[in-house]
C-alpha positions in Angstrom: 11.0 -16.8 5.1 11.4 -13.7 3.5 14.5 -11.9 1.9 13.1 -8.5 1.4 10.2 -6.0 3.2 6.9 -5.7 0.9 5.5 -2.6 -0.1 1.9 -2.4 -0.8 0.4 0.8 -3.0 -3.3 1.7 -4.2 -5.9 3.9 -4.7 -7.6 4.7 -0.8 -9.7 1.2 -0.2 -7.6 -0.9 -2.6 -7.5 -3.1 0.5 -3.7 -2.7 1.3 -4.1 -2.5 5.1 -6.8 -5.2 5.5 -4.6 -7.4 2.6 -1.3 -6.3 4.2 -1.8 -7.1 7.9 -3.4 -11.1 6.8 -0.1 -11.3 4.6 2.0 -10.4 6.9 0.6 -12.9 9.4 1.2 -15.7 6.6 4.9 -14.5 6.2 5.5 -14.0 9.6 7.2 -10.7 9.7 5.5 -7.2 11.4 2.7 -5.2 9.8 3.0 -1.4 9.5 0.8 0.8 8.1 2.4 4.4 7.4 -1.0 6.3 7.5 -1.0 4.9 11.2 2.1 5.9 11.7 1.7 9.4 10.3 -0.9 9.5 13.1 0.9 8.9 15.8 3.2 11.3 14.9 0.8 13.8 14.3 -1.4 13.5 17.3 -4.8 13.7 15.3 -6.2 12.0 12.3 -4.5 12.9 8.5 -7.7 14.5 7.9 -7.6 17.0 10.5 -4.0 17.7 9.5 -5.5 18.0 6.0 -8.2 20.4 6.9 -5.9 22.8 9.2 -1.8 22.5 7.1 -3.3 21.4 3.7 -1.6 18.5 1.0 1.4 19.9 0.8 2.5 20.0 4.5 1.2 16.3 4.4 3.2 15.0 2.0 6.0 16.4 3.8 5.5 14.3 6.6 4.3 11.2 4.4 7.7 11.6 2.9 9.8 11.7 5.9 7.7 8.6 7.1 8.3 6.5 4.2 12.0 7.3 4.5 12.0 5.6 7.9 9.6 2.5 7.1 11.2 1.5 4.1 14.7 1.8 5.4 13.3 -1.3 7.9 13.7 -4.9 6.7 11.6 -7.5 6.8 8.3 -6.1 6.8 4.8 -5.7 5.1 4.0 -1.7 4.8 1.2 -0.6 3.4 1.1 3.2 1.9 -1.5 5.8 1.6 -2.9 6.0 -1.4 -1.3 9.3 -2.6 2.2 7.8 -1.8 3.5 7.5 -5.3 3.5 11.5 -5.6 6.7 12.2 -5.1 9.3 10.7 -7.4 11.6 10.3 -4.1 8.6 8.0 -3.0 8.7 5.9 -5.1 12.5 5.4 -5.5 12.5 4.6 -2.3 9.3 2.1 -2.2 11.0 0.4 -5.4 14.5 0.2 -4.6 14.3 -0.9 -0.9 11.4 -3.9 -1.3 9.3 -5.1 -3.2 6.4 -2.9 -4.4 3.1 -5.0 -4.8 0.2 -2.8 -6.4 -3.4 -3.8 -5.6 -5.2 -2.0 -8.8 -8.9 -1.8 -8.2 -11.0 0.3 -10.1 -13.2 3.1 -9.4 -16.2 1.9 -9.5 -15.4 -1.5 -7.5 -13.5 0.7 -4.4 -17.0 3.2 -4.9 -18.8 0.3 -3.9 -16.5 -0.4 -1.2 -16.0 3.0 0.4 -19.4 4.8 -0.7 -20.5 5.3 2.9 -16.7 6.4 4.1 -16.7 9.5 5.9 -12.8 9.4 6.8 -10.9 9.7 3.9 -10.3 13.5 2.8 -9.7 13.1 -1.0 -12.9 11.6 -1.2 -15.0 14.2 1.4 -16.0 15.4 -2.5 -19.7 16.1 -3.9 -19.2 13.6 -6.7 -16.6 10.9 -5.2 -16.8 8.3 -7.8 -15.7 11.0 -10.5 -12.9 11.8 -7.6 -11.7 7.9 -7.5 -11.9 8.1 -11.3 -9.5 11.2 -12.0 -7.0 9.7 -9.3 -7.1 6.5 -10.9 -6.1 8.0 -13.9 -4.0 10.6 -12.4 -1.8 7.7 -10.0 -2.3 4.2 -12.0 0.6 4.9 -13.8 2.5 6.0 -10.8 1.8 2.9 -9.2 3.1 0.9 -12.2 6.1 2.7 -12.7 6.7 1.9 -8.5 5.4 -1.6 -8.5 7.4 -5.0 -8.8 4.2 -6.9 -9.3 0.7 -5.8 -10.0 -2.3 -7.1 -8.7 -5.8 -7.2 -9.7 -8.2 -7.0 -6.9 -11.6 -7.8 -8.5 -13.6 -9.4 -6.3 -11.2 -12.4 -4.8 -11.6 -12.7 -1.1 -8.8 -11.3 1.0 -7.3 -14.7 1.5 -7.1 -15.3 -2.0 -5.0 -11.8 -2.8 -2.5 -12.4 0.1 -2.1 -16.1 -1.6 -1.7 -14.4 -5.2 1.1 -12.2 -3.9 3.0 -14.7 -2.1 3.1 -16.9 -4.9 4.4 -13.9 -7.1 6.8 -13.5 -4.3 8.1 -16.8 -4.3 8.2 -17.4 -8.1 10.6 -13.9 -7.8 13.1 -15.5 -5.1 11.6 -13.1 -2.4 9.7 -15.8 -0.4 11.5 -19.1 0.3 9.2 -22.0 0.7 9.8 -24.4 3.5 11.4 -27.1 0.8 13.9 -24.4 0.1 14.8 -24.6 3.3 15.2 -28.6 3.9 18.7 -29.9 3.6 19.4 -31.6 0.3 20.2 -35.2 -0.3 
């Protein structure tokens, strides 16, 4: 059981969708992932939107978004990378869950998403030098947002979504099932 919604932030390919939707299946709560969202509500993909109303206009509406999703309880949301722009952001992300940041480094998510043709930060000539200035740019945006901070490395999936929920439960978020047996 969980007492609070979990909020995970990253650099794009940290792994917070495919991480977020296998912990929220542990904790048994709903997944939501706010770039899908944004999606929806745009009616094409964030990098068309990109492309056509530029950054700005997108953070507008990434703003708005979190607003709603964070002001749900009991969920696992994972954020787009550039979430942790706006001071508002991350106000919200910290005060209204908790924040788990999956830190992965450039050159591990480069591995990862070398062959990515979706994401529009990294539609760059030299996208590992792109991964390394946001990095630098957002890692301490992430820290100064995040409850808990996770390195991904190279655990498997299962292994990070067992990593946070123990940090969750050793914070009083997550109740394990002898919490919840009667005492005697």
């Amino acid at each position: 059981m969980i007492s609070s919604s979990v909020y995970l932030v990253g650099l794009p390919g940290s792994g917070k969708s495919t991480v977020g939707r296998h912990l929220a299946k542990r904790l048994g709560v709903p997944f939501l992932d706010s770039d899908h969202v944004i999606e929806e509500r745009l009616g094409c993909s964030i990098r068309d939107f990109f492309e056509r109303e530029g950054e700005d206009r997108f953070r507008d509406i990434e703003s708005e978004v979190l607003d709603e999703l964070t002001r749900r309880s009991g969920v696992v949301l994972s954020t787009g990378g550039g979430s942790v722009l706006r001071q508002a952001n991350r106000e919200w992300l910290h005060q209204r869950g908790q924040v788990v940041y999956l830190r992965s480094h450039p050159e591990e998510i480069f591995r990862r998403l070398r062959h990515d043709r979706v994401r529009p930060l990294l539609q760059v000539a030299d996208p590992l030098q792109r991964l390394r200035d946001l990095f630098a740019a957002r890692d301490p945006l992430y820290r100064e947002t995040a409850h808990f901070v996770i390195e991904t490395g190279r655990p498997s999936v299962a292994t990070l979504v067992n990593m946070i929920a123990m940090q969750l439960e050793l914070a009083g978020v997550l109740s394990t099932s002898s919490d919840r047996s009667p005492k005697g």
